[in-house]
NUPASE-250639 format. One line per 5 residues: number of its first residue (from 1); their letters; for each residue x, y, z of N, C-alpha, C. Coordinates in Angstrom, 3 decimals, padded with zeros to 6 digits. Example, Ala and Ser with C-alpha at 12.3 -4.5 7.8 and 13.67 -1.06 7.14 Angstrom:
NUPASE-250639
1	AS	013.190:-005.690:007.800:012.300:-004.500:007.800:013.200:-003.300:007.800; 012.850:-002.250:007.080:013.670:-001.060:007.140:012.900:000.030:007.870
This chain:
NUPASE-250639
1	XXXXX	000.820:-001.206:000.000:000.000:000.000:000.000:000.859:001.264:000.000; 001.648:001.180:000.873:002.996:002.345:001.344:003.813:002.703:-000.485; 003.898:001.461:-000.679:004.553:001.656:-002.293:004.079:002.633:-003.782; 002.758:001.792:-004.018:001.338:002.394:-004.086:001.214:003.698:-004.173; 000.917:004.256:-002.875:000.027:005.517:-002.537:001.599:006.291:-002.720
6	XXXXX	002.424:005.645:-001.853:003.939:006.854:-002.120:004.640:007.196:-003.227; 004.284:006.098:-004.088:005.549:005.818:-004.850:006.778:005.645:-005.272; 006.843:004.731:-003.938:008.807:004.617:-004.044:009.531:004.362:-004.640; 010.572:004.563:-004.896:011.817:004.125:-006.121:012.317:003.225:-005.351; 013.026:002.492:-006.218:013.880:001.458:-005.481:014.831:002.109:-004.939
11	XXXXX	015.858:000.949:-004.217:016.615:001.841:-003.089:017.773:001.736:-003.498; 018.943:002.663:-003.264:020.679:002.650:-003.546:020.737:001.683:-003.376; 022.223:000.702:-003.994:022.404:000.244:-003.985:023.524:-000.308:-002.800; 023.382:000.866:-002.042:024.910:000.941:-000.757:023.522:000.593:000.490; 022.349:001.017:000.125:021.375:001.413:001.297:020.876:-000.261:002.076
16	XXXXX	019.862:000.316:003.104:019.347:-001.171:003.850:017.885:-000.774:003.911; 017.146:-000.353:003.307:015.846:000.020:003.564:014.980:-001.767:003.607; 013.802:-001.691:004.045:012.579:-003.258:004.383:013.273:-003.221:005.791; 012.704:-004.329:005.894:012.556:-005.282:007.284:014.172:-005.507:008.083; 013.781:-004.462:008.888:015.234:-004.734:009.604:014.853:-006.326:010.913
21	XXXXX	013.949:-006.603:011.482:013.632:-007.474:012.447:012.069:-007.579:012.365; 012.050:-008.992:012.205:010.690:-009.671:012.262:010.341:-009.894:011.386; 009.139:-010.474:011.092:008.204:-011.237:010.127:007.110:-010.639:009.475; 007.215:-010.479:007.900:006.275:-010.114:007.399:004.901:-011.008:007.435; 004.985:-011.622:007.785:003.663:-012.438:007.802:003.036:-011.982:009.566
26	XXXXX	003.496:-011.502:009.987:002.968:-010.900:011.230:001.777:-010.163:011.003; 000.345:-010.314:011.848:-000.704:-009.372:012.134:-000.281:-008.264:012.932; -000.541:-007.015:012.213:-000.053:-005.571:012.924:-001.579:-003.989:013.070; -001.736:-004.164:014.073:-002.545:-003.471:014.011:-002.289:-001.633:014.894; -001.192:-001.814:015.292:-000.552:-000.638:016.080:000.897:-000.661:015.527
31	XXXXX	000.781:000.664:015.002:002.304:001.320:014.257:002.982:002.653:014.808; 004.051:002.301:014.865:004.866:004.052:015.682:005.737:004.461:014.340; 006.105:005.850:014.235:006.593:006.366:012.820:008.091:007.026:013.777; 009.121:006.716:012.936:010.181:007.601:013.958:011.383:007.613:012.905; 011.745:009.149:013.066:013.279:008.973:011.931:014.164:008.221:012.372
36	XXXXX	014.696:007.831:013.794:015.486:006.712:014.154:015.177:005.713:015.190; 015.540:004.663:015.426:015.400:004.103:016.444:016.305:004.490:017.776; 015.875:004.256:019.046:016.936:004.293:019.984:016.356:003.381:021.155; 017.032:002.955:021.999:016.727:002.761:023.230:015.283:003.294:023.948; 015.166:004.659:023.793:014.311:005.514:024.559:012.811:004.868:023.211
41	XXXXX	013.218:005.214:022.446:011.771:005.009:021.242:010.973:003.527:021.373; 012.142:002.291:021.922:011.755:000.896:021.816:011.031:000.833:022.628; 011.918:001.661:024.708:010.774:001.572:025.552:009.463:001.955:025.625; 009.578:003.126:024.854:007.621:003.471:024.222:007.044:003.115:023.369; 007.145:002.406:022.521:006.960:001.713:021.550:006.100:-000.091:022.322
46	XXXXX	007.286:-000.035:023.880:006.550:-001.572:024.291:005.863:-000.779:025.681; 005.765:000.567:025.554:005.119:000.633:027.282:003.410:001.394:026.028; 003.558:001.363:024.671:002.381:001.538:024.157:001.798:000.359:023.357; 002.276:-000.656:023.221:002.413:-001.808:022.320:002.101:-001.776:021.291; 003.072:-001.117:020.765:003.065:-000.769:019.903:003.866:-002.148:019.193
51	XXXXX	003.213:-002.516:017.865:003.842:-003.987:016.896:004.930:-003.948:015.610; 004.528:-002.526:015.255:005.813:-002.143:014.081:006.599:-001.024:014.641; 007.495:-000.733:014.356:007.960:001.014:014.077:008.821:000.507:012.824; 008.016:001.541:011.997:008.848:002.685:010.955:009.675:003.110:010.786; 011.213:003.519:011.068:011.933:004.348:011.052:012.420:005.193:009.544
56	XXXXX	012.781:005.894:009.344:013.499:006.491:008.105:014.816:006.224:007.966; 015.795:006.158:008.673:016.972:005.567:008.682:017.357:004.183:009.220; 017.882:003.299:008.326:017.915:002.003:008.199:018.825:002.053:010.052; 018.358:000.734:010.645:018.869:000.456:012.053:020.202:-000.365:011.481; 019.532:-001.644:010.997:021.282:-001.942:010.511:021.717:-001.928:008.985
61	XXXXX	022.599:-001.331:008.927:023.616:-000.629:007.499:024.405:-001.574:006.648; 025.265:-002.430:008.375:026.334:-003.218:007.625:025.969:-004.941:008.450; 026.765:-005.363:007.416:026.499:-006.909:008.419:026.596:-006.833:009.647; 026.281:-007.909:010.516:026.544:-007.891:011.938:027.336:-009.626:012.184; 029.059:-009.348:012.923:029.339:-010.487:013.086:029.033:-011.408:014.686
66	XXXXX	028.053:-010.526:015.741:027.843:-011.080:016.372:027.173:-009.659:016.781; 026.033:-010.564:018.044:024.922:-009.342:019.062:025.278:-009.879:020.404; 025.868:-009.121:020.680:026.275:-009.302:022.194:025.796:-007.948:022.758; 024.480:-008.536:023.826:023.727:-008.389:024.749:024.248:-006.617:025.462; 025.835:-006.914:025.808:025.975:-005.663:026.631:026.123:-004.788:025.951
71	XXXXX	025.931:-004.585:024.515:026.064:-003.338:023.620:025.492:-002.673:023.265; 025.004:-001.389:022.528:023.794:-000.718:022.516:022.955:-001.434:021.504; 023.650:-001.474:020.994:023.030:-002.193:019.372:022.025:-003.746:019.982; 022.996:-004.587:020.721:022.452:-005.588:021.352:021.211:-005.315:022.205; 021.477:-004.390:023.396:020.465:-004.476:024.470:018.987:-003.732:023.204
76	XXXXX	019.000:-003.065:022.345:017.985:-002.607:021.327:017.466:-003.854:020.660; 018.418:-004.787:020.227:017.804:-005.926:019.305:017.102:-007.002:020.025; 017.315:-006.705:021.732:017.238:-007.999:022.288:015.468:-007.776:022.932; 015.625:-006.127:023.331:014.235:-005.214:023.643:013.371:-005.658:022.292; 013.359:-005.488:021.352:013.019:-005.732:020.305:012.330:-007.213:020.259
81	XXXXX	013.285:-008.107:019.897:012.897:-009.348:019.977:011.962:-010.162:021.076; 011.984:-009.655:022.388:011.505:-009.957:023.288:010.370:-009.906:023.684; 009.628:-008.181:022.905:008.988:-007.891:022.883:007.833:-007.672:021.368; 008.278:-008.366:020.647:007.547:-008.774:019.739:007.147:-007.990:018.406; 007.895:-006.963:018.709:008.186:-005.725:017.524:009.213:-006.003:016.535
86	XXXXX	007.792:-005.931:014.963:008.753:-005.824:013.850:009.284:-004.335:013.350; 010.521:-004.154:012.635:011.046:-002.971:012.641:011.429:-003.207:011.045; 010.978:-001.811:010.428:010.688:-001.653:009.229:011.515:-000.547:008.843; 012.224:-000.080:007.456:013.085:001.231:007.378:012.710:001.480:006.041; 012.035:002.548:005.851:012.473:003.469:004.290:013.242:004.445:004.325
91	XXXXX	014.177:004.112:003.351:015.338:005.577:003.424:015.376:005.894:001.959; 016.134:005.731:001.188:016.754:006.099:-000.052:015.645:005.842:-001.472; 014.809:004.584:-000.739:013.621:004.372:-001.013:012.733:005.494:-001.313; 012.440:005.748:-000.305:011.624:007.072:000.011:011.831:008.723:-000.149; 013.044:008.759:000.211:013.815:010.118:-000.231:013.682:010.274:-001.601
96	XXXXX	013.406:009.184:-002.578:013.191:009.471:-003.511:011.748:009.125:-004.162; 010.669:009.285:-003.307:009.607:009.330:-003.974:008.680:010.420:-004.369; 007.740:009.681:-004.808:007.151:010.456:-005.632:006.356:011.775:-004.682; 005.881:011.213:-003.143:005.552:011.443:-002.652:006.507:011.427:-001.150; 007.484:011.531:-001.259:008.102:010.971:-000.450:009.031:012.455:000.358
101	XXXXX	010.126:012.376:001.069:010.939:013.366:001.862:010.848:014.846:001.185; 011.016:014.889:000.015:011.290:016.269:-000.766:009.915:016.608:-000.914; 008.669:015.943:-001.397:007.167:016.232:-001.489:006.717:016.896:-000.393; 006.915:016.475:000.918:006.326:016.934:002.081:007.154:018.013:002.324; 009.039:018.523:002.223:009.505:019.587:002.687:008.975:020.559:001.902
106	XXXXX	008.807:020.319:001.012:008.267:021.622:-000.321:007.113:021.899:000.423; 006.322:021.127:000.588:005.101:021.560:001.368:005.172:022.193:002.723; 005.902:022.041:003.788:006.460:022.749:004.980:007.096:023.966:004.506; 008.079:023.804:003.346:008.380:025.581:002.749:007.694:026.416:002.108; 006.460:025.488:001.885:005.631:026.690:001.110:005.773:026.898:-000.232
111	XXXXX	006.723:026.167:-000.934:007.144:026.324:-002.281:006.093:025.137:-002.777; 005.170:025.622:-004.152:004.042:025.180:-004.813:004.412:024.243:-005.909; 005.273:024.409:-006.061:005.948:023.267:-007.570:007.610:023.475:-007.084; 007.694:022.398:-007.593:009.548:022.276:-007.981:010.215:020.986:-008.878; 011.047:021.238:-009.420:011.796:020.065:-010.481:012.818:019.572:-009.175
116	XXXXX	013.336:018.770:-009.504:014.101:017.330:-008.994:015.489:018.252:-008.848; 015.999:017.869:-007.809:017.616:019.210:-007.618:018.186:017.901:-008.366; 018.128:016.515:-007.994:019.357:016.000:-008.265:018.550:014.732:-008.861; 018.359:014.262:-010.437:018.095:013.531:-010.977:019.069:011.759:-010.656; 017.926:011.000:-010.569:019.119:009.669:-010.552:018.388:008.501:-010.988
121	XXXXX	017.118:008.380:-011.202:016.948:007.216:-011.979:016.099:007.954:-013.627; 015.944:007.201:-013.978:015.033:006.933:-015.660:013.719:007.917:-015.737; 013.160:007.534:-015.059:011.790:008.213:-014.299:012.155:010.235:-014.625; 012.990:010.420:-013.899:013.301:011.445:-013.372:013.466:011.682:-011.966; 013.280:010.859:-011.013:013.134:010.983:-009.553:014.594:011.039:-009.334
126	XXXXX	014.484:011.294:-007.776:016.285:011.438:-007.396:015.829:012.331:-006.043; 017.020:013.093:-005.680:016.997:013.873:-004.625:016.636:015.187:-004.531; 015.922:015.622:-003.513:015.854:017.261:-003.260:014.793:018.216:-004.289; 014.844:019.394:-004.194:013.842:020.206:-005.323:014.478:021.158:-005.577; 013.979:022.099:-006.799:014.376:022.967:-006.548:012.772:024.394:-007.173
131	XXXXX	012.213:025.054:-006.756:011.764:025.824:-006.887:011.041:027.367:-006.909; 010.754:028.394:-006.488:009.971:029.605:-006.851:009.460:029.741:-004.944; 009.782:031.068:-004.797:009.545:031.697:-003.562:008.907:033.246:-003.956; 008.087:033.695:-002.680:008.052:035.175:-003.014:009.433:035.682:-002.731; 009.857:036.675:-003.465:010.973:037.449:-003.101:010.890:038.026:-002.136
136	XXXXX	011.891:037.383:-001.075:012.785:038.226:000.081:013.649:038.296:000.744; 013.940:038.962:001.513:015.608:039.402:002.109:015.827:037.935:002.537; 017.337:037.812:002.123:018.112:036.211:002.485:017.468:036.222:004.935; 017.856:037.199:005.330:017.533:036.927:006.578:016.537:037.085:006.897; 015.313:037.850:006.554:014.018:037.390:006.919:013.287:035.561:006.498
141	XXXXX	014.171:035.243:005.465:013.705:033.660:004.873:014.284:032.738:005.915; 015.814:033.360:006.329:015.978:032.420:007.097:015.478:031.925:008.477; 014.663:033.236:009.086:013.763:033.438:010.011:012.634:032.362:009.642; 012.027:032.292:008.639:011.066:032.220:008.215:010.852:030.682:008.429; 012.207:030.084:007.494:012.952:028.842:007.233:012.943:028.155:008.973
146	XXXXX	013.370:028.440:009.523:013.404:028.116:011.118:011.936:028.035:011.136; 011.550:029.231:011.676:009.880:029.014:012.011:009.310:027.815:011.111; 009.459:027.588:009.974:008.525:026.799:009.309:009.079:025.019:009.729; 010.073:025.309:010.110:010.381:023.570:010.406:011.000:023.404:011.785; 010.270:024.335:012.709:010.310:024.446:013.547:011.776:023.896:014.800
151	XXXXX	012.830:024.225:014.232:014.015:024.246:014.723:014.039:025.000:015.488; 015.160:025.065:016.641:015.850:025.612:017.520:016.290:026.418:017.202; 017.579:025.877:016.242:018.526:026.806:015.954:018.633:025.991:014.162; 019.093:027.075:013.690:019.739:026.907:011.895:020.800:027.976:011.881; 021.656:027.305:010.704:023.342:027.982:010.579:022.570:028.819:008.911
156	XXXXX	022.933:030.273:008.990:022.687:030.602:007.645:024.617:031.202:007.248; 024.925:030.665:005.420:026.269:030.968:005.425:025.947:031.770:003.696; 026.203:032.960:004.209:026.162:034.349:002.943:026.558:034.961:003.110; 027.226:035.952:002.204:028.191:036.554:001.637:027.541:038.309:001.863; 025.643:038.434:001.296:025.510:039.385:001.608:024.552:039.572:002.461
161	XXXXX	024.425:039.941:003.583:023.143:040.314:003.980:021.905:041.191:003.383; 022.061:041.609:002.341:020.935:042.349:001.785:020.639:041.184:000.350; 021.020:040.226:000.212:020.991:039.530:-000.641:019.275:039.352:-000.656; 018.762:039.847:-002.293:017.067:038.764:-002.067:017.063:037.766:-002.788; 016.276:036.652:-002.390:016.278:035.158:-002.568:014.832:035.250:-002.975
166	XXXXX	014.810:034.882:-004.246:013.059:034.165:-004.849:013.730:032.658:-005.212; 014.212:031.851:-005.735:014.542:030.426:-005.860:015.326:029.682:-005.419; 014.824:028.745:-004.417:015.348:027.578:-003.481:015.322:026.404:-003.717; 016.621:025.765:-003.394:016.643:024.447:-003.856:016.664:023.682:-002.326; 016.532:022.788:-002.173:016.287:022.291:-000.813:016.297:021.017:-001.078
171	XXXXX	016.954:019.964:-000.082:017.311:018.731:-000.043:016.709:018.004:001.530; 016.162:017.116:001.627:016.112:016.684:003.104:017.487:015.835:004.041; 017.470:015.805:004.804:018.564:015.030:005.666:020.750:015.639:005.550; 021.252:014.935:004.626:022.728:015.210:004.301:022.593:015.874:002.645; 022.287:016.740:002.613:021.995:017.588:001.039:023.033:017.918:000.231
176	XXXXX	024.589:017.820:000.907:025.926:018.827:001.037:026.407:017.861:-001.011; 026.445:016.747:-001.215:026.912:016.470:-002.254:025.913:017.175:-003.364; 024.702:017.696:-002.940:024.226:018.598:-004.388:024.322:019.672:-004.337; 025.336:020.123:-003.844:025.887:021.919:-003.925:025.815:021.991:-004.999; 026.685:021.619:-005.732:026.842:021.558:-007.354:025.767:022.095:-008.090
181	XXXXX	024.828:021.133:-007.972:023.401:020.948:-008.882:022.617:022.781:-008.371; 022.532:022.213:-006.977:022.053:023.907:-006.779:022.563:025.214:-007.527; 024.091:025.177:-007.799:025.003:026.166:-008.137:024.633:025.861:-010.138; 024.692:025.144:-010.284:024.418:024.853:-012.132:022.914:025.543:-011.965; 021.676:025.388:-011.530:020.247:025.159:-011.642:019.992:026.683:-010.822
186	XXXXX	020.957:027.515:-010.734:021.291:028.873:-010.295:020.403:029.380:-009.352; 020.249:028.552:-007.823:019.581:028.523:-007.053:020.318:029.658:-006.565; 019.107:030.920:-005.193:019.395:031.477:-004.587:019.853:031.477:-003.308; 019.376:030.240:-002.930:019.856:029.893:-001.204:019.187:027.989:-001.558; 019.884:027.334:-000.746:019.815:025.852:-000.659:019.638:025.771:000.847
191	XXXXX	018.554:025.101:001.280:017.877:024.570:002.288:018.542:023.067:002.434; 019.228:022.718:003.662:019.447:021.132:003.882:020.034:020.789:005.339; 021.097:019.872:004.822:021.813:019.346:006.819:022.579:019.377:006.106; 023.603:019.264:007.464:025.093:018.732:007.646:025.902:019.460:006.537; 025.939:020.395:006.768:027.091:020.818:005.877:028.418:021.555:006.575
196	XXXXX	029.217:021.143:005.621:030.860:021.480:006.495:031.535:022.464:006.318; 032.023:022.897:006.760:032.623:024.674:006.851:032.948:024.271:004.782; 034.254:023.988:004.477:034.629:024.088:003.361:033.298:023.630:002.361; 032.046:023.139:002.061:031.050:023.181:001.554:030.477:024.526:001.511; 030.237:024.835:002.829:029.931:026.072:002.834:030.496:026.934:002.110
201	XXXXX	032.142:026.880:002.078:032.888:028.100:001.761:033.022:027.875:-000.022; 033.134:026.502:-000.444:032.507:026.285:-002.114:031.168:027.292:-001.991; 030.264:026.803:-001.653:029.054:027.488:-002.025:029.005:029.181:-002.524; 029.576:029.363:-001.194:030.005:030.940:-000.946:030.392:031.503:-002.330; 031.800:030.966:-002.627:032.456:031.081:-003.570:031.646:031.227:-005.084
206	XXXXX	030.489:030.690:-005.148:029.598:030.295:-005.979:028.104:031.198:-005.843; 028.676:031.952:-005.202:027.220:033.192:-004.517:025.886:032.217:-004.413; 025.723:031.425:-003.941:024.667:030.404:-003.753:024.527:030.654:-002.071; 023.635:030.670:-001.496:023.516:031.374:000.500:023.148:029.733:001.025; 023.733:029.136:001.620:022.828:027.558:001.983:022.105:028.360:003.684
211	XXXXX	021.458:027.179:003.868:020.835:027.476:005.566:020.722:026.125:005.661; 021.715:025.892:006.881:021.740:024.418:007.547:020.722:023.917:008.433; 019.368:023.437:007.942:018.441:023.531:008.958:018.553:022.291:010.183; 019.586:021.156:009.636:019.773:020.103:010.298:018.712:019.457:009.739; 019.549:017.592:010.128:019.226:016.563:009.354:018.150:016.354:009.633
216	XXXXX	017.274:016.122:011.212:016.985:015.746:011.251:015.422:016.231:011.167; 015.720:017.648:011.092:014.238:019.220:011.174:014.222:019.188:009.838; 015.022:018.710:008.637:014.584:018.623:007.675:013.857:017.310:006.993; 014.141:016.225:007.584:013.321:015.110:007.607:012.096:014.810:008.307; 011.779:015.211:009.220:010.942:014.435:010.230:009.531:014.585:009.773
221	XXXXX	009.375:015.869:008.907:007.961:016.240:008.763:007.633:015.456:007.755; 008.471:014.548:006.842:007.762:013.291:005.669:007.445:012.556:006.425; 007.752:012.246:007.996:006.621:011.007:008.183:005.271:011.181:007.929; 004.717:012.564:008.319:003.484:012.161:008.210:002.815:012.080:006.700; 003.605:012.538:005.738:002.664:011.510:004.585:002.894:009.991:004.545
226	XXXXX	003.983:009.624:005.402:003.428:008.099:005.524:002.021:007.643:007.083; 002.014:008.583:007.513:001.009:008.470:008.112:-000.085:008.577:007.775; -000.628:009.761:006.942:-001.603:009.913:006.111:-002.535:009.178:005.290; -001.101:007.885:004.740:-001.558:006.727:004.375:-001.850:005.565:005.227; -001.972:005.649:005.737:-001.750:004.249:006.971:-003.064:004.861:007.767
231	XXXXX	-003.541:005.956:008.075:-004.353:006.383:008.573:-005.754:006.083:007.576; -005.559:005.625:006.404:-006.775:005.282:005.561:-007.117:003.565:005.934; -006.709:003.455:006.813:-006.593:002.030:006.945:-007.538:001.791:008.579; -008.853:002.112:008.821:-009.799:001.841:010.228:-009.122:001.482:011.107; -008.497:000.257:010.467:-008.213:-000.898:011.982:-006.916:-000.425:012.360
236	XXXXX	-005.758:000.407:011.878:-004.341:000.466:012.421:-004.557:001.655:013.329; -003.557:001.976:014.386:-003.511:002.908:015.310:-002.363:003.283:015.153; -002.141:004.583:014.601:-000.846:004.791:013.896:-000.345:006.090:014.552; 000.954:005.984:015.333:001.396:007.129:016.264:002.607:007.632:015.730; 003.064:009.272:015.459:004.003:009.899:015.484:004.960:009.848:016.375
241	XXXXX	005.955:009.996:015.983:007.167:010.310:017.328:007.854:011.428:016.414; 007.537:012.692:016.977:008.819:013.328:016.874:009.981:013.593:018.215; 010.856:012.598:018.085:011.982:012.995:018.919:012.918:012.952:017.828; 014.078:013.685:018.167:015.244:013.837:017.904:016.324:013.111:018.204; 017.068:011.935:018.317:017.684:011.036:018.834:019.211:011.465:019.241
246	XXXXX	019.431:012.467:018.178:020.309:013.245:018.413:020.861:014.380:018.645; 020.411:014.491:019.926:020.421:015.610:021.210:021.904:016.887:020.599; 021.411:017.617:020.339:022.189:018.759:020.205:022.239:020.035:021.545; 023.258:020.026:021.737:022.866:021.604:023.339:024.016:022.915:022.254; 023.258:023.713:022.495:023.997:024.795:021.578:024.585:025.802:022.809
251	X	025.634:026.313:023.485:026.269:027.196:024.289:026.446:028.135:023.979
């Protein structure tokens, strides 16, 4: 159904997206949605009994040559198993759908149409967008940009402060390898995560303004078009988690 209604692309070929633990042939009638797993998410997940979680980022990446119990990874797989929760991941999958990570941020930015920042299969699908803003000052957007994806804090890196920005390209999660594409597709400011001083300072170089909204304030809001769908479904009881797994303190 998730495939269907979203339209997912298949997944990289480096990626781990499906069934990280448990059985598809399992009856599931209670689902939790979460960009990662942790410790803290499993215990609510079994103090709500909850039968699937969702995550967006795959739990395991690389093989595993053993699960030993006293490790984090272990005491998670063992919570897991014990308690009767299958654990499910769309990532690269999904980032590139039709309906998928970039569909819903466009919609949180307010931008009404956009083409594909970074083309990668046949189709045309791939990563990120890029499209049409009202024109305005690079620091009122970035105000704006915060408020709308409701962050803490965001890094803005430009050259001018009176700079105005009408076209944004925007990527969800680690965006930093389509600087490029932004800079060819003569974007005014690029919306994404994780980007590193010398990215930044390419960009710069390239009069392109990025705003680092972080990985994870730029992802979190596509769960709920997978909720949206799952919510057409009577019998499932389908719960959000927005936590952040990875606790940032800014000084």
């Amino acid at each position: 159904m998730l495939k269907e209604k979203l339209e997912l692309k298949s997944q990289e070929s480096w990626d781990n997206s499906g069934l990280q633990i448990g059985d598809y042939n399992n009856d599931i009638n209670s689902i939790m949605l979460t960009v990662d797993i942790d410790l803290n998410a499993v215990e609510y997940a079994i103090n709500n009994k909850i039968e699937l979680i969702i995550t967006h980022h795959p739990f395991l990446f690389s093989c595993l040559k053993s699960i030993d119990f006293s490790t984090y990874e272990g005491k998670l797989i063992r919570r897991i198993i014990k308690n009767d929760i299958n654990l499910y991941s769309m990532h690269t999958n999904y980032d590139m759908a039709e309906f998928g990570v970039s569909y819903q941020l466009s919609k949180v930015l307010n931008i009404d149409s956009y083409e594909i920042l970074h083309i990668v299969n046949p189709d045309g699908s791939g990563y990120g967008g890029i499209g049409y803003t009202e024109p305005v000052n690079i620091l009122e957007y970035a105000k704006e940009v915060k408020k709308l994806l409701k962050a803490d804090h965001i890094k803005l890196y430009c050259n001018n402060d009176d700079k105005i920005v009408s076209k944004t390209a925007f990527c969800g999660g680690s965006g930093s390898d389509f600087i490029k594409d932004a800079i060819s597709k003569e974007a005014d400011v690029y919306i994404t995560g994780d980007i590193k001083y010398h990215q930044a300072q390419f960009a710069l170089q390239n009069n392109l303004c990025v705003i680092d909204a972080g990985h994870y304030n730029t992802e979190y809001q596509s769960l709920q078009s997978i909720k949206n769908v799952l919510d057409e479904v009577e019998e499932l009881n389908v719960m959000l988690m927005e936590v952040n797994t990875v606790r940032e303190i800014i000084l």
